[in-house]
SEDOPA-72993 format. One record per residue (C-alpha): residue number from 1; residue in three letters; x, z, y. Coordinates in nm, 3 decimals, padded with zeros to 5 digits. Layout:
N
k=NUM&r=ALA&X=X&Z=Z&Y=Y
...
END
This chain:
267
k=1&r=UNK&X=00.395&Z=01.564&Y=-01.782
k=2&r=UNK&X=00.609&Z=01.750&Y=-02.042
k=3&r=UNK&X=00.707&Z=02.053&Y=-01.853
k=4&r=UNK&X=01.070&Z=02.219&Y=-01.967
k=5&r=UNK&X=01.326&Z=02.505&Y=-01.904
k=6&r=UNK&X=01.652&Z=02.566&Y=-02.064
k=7&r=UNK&X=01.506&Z=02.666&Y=-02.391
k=8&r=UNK&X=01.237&Z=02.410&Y=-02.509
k=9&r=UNK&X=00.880&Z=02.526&Y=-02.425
k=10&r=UNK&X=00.621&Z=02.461&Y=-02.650
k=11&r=UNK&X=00.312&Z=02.420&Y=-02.397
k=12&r=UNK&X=00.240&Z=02.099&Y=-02.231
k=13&r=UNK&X=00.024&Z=02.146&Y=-01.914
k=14&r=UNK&X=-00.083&Z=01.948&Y=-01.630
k=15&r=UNK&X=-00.002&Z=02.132&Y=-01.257
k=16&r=UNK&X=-00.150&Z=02.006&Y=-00.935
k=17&r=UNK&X=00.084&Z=01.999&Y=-00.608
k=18&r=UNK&X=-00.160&Z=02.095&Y=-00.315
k=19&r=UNK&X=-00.006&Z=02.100&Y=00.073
k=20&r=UNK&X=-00.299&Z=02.398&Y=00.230
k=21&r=UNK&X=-00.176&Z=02.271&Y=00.601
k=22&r=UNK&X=00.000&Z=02.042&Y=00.782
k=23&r=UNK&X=00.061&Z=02.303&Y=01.037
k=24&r=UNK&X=00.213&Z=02.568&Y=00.859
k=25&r=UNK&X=00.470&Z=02.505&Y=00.587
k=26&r=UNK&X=00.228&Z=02.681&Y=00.299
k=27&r=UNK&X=00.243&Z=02.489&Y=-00.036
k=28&r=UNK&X=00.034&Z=02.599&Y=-00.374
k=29&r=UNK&X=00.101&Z=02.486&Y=-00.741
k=30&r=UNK&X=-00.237&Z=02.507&Y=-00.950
k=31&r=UNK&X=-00.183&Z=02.485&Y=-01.326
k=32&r=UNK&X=-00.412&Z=02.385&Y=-01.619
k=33&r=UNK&X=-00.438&Z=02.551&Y=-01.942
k=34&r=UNK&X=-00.229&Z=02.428&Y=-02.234
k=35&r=UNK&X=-00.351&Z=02.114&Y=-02.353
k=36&r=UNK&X=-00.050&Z=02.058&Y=-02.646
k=37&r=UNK&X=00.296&Z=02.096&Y=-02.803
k=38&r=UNK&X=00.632&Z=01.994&Y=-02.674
k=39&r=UNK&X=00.716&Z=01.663&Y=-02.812
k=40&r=UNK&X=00.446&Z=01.573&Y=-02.994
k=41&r=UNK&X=00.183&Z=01.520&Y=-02.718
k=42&r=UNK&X=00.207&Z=01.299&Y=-02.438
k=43&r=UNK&X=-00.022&Z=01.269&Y=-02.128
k=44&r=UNK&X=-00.069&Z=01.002&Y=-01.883
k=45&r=UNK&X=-00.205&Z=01.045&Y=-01.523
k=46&r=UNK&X=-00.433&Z=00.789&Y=-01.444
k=47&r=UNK&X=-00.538&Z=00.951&Y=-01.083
k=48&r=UNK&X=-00.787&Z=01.114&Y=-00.875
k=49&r=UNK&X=-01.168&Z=00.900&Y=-00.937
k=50&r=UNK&X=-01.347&Z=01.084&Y=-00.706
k=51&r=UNK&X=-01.353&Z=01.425&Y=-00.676
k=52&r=UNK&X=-01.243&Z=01.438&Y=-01.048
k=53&r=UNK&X=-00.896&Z=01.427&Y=-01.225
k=54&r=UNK&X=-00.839&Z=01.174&Y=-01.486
k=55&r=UNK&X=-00.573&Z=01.237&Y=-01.726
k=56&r=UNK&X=-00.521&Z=01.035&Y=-02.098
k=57&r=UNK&X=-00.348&Z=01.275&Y=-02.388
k=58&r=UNK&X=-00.207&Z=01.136&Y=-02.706
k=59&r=UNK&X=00.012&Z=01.244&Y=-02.980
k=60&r=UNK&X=00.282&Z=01.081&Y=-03.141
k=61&r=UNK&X=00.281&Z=01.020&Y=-03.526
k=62&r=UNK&X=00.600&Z=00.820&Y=-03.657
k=63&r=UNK&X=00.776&Z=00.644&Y=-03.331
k=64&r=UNK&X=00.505&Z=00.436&Y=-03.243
k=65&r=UNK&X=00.156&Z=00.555&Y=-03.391
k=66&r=UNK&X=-00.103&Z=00.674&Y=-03.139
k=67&r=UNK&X=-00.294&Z=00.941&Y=-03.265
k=68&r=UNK&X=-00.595&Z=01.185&Y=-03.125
k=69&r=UNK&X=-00.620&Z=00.997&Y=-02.832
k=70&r=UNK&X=-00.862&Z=01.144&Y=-02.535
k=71&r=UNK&X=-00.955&Z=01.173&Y=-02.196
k=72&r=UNK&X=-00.913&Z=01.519&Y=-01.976
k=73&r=UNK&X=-01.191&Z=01.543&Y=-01.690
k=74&r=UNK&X=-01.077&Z=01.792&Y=-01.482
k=75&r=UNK&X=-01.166&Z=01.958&Y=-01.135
k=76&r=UNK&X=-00.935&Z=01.979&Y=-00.799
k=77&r=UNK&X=-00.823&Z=02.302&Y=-00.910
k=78&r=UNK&X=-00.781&Z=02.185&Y=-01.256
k=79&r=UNK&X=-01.065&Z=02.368&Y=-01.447
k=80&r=UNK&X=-01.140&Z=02.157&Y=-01.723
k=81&r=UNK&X=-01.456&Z=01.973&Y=-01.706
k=82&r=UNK&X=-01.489&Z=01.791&Y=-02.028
k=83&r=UNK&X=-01.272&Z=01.603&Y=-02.339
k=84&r=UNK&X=-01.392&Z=01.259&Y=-02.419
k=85&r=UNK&X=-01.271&Z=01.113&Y=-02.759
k=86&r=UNK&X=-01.095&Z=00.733&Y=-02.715
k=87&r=UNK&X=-01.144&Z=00.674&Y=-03.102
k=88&r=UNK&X=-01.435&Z=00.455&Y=-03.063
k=89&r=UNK&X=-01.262&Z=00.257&Y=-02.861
k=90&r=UNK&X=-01.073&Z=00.088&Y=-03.094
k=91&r=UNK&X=-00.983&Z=00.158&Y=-03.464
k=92&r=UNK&X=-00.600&Z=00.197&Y=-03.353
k=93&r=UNK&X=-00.444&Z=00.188&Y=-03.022
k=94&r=UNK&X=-00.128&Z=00.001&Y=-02.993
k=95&r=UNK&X=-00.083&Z=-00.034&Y=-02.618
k=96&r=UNK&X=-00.316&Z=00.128&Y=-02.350
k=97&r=UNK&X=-00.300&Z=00.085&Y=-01.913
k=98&r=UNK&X=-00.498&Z=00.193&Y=-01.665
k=99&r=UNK&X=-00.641&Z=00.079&Y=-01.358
k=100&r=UNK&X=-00.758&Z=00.363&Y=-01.091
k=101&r=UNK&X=-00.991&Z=00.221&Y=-00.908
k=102&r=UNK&X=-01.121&Z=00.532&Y=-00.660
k=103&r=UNK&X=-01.470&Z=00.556&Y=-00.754
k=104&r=UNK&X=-01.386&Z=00.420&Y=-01.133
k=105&r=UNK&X=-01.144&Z=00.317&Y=-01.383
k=106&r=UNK&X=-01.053&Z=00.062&Y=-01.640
k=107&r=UNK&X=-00.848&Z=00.117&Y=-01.999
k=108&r=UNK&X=-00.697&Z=-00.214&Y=-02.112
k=109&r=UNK&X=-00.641&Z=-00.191&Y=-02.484
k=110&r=UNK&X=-00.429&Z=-00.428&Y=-02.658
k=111&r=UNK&X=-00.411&Z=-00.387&Y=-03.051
k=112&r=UNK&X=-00.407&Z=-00.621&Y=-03.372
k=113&r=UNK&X=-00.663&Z=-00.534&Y=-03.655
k=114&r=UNK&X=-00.640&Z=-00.788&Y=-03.928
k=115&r=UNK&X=-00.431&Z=-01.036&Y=-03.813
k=116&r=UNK&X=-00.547&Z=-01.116&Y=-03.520
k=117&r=UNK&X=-00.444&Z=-00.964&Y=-03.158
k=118&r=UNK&X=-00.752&Z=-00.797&Y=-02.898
k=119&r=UNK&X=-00.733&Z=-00.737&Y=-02.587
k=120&r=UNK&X=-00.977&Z=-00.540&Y=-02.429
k=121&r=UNK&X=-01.135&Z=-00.393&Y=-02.125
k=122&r=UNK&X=-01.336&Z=-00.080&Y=-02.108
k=123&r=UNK&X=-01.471&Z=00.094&Y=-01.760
k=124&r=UNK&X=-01.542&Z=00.429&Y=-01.717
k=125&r=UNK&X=-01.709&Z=00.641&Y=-01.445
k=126&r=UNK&X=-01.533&Z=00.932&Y=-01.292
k=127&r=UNK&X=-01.701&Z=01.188&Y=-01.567
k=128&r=UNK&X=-01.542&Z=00.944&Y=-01.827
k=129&r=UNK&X=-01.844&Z=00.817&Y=-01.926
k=130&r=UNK&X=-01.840&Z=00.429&Y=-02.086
k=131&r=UNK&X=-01.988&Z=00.162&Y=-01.830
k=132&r=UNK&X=-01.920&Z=-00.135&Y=-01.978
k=133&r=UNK&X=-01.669&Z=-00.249&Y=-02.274
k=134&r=UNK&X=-01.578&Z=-00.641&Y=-02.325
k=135&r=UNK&X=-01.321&Z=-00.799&Y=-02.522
k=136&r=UNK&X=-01.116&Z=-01.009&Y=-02.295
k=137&r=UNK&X=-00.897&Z=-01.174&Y=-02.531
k=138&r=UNK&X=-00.823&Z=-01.249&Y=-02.944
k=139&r=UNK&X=-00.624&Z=-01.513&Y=-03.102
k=140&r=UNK&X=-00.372&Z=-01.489&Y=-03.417
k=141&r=UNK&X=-00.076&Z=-01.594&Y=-03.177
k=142&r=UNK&X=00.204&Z=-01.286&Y=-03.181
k=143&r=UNK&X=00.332&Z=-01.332&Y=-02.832
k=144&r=UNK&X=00.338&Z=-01.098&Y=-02.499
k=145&r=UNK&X=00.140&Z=-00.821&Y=-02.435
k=146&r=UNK&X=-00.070&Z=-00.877&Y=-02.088
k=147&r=UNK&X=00.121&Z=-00.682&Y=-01.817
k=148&r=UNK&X=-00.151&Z=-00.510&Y=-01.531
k=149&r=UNK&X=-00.126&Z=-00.603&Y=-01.162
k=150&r=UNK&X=-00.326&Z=-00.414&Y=-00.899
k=151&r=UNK&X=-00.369&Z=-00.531&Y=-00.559
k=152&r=UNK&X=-00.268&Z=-00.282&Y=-00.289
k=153&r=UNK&X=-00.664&Z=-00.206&Y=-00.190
k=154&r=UNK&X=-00.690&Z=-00.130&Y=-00.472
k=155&r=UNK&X=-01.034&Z=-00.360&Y=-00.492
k=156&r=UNK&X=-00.932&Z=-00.559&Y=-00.823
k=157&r=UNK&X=-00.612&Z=-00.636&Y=-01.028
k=158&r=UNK&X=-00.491&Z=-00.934&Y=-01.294
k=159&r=UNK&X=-00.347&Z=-00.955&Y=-01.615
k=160&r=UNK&X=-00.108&Z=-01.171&Y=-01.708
k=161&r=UNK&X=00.099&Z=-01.250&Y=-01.973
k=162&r=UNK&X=00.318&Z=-01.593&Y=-02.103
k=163&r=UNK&X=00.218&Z=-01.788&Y=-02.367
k=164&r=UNK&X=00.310&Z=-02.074&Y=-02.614
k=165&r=UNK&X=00.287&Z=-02.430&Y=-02.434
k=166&r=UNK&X=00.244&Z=-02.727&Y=-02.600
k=167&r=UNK&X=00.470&Z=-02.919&Y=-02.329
k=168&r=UNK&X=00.851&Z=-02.897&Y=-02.351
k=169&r=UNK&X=01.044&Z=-02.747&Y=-02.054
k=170&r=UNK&X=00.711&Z=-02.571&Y=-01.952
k=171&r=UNK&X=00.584&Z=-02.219&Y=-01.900
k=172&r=UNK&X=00.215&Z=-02.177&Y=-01.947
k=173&r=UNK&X=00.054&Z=-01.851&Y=-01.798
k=174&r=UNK&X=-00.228&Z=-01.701&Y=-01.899
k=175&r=UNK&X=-00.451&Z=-01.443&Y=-01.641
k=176&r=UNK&X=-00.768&Z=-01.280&Y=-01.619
k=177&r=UNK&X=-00.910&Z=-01.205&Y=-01.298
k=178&r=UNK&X=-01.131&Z=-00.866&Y=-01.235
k=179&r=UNK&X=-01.296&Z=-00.739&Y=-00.966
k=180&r=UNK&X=-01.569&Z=-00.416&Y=-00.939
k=181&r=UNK&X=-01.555&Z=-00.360&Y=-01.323
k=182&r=UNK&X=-01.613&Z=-00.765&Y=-01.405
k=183&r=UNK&X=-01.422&Z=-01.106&Y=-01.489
k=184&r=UNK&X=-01.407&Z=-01.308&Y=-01.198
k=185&r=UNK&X=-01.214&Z=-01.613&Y=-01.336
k=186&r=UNK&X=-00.993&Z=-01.610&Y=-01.632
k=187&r=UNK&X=-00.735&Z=-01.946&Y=-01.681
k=188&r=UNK&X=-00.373&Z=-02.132&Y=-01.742
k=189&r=UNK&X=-00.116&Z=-02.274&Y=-01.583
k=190&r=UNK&X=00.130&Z=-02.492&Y=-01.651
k=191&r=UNK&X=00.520&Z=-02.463&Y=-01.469
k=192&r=UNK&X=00.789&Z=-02.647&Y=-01.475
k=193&r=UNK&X=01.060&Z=-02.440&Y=-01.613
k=194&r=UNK&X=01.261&Z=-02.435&Y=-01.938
k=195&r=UNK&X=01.157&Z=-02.173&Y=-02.163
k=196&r=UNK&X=01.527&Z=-02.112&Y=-02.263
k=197&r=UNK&X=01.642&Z=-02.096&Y=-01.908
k=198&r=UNK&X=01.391&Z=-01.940&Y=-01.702
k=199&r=UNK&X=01.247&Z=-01.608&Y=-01.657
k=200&r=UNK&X=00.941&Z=-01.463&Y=-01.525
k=201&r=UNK&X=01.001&Z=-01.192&Y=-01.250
k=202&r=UNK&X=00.763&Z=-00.935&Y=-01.122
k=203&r=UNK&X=00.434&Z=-01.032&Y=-00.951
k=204&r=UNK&X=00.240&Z=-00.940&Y=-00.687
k=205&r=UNK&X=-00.174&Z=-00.898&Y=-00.607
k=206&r=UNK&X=-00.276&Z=-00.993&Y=-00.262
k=207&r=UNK&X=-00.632&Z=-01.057&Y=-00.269
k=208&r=UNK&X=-00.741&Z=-01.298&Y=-00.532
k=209&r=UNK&X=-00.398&Z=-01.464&Y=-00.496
k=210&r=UNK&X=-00.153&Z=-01.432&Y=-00.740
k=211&r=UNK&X=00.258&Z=-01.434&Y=-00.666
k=212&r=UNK&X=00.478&Z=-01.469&Y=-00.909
k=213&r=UNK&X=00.795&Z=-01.581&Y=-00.894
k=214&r=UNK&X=01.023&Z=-01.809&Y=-01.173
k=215&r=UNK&X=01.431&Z=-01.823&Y=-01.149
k=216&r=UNK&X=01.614&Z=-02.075&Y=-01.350
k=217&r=UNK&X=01.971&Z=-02.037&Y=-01.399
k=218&r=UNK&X=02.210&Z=-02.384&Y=-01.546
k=219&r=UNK&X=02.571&Z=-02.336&Y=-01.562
k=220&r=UNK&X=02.667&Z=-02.177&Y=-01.200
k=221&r=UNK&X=02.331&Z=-02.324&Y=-01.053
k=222&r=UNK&X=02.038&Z=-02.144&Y=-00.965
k=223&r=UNK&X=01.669&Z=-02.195&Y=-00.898
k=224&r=UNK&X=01.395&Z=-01.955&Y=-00.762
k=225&r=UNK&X=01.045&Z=-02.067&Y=-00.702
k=226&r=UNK&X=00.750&Z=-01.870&Y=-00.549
k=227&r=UNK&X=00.432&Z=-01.987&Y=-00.706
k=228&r=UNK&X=00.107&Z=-01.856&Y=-00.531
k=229&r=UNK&X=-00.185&Z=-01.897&Y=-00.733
k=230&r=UNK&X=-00.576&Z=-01.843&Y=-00.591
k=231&r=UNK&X=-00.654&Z=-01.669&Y=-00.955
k=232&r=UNK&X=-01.072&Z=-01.723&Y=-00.828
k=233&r=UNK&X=-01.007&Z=-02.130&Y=-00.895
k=234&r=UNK&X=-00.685&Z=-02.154&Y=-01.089
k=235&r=UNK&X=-00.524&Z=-02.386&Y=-00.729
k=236&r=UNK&X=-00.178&Z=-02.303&Y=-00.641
k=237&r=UNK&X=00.143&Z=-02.395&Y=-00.382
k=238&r=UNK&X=00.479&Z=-02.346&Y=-00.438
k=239&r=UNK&X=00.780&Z=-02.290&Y=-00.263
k=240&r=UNK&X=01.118&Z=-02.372&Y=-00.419
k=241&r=UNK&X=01.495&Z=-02.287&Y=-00.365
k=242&r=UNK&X=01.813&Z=-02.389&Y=-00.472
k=243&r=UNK&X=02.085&Z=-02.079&Y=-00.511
k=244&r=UNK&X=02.436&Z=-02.256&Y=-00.515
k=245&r=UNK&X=02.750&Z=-02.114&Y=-00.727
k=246&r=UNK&X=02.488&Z=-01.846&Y=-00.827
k=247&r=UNK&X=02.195&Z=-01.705&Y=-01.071
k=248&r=UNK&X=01.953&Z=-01.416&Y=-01.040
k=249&r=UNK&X=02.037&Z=-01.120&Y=-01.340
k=250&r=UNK&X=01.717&Z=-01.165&Y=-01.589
k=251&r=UNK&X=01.440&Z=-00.897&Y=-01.436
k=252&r=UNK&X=01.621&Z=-00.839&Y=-01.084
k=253&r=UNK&X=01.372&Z=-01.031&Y=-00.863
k=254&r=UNK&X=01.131&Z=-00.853&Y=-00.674
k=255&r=UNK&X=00.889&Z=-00.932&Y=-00.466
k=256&r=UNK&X=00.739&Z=-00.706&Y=-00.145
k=257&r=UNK&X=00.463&Z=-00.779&Y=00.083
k=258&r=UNK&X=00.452&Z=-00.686&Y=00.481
k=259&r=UNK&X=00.153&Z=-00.811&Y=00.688
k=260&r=UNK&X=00.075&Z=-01.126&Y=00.508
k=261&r=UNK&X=00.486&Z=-01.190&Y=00.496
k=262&r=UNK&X=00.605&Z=-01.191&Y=00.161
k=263&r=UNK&X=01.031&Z=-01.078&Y=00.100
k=264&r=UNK&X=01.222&Z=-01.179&Y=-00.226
k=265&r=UNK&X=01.515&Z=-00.968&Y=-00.330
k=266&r=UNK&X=01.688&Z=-00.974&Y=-00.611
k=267&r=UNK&X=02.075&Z=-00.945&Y=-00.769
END
């Protein structure tokens, strides 16, 4: 969090928002030390893991470059607990997410090192400490970057991304599945839908099952489909519908979840 006032500062700090009581109206603000310079370092809260606060720091070389990159450990009153070094990690990080997980957390890494593009899982304890590392994915194809889903318990998440299919007028899909720090199942699927014409939408985690939903848009007709996808065997059903005089804006389609009912909205 870059923290500012009408003249630039040139600390970056973390603060921590604590309610004392839900009785009396008593709020505190608990501030770290400073951990960098205004603009050049970024930070990146992954969460609470624990009783310890996780927060990823970074600073910015060129418009792109990730440089320094390493891990705060900090207390509940922000005391800082340790600095872990992510340069082993990877020789150069080109994009990074995380996954809180409550009791642990996950740093996918997706980078290209001589040609060819990685993808990469590494868990960590709540001191920080490396529990397991494994590459995921590497192939030479230049195409999406996997995008992270959680589930709302929080008790695994996906990645998914689109790639290249070899069928015309077909999306292929690509996940991983992982639960507890491990791959469950990791496959592709094929869809119907014009690559020109169609667009992926956001997608949701319930479970092991995957939605995601596709709109196609020809001339003034519309199409949106709801796949949902068991990610733990790769089977899936679908649920299509025709929008007349109409098409959904590219990246407008939502989808929400409420007691096993799922609601589409989009524009």
């Amino acid at each position: 969090m870059q923290l500012q006032t009408k003249n630039i500062l040139s600390a970056v700090s973390i603060f921590y928002f604590l309610i004392l009581s839900t009785k009396i109206n008593a709020q505190n603000f608990i501030y770290s030390n400073k951990v960098g310079n205004y603009p050049y370092t970024n930070l990146k809260l992954i969460g609470k893991v624990n009783n310890n606060i996780i927060v990823f720091k970074y600073t910015i070389s060129g418009f792109t470059d990730m440089k320094k990159p390493e891990m705060l450990i900090y207390n509940e009153k922000l005391g800082l607990l340790n600095k872990i070094s992510l340069n082993s990690i990877t020789p150069k990080i080109s994009i990074i997410d995380f996954v809180n997980e409550g009791k642990s957390f996950a740093a996918i890494v997706q980078y290209f090192e001589d040609g060819i593009s990685f993808c990469k899982m590494v868990s960590f304890d709540a001191n920080g400490t490396i529990i397991k590392m494994q590459i995921l994915d590497q192939n030479q194809n230049i195409d999406d970057k996997y995008v992270v889903i959680q589930s709302d318990n929080k008790k695994g998440f996906a990645l998914l991304k689109v790639i290249p299919s070899e069928i015309n007028q077909t999306i292929a899909i690509r996940y991983f599945l992982i639960n507890n720090d491990s791959l469950i199942h990791s496959d592709s699927m094929i869809m119907p839908f014009d690559t020109l014409t169609s667009t992926l939408n956001e997608a949701l985690l319930d479970d092991n099952n995957l939605l995601v939903c596709l709109t196609n848009s020809v001339n003034k007709n519309g199409r949106i489909s709801l796949y949902k996808i068991d990610l733990s065997n790769n089977a899936s059903v679908n649920t299509l519908r025709d929008v007349k005089d109409g098409y959904f804006d590219e990246g407008s389609v939502y989808i929400h979840s409420n007691d096993k009912n799922y609601i589409i909205t989009g524009s």
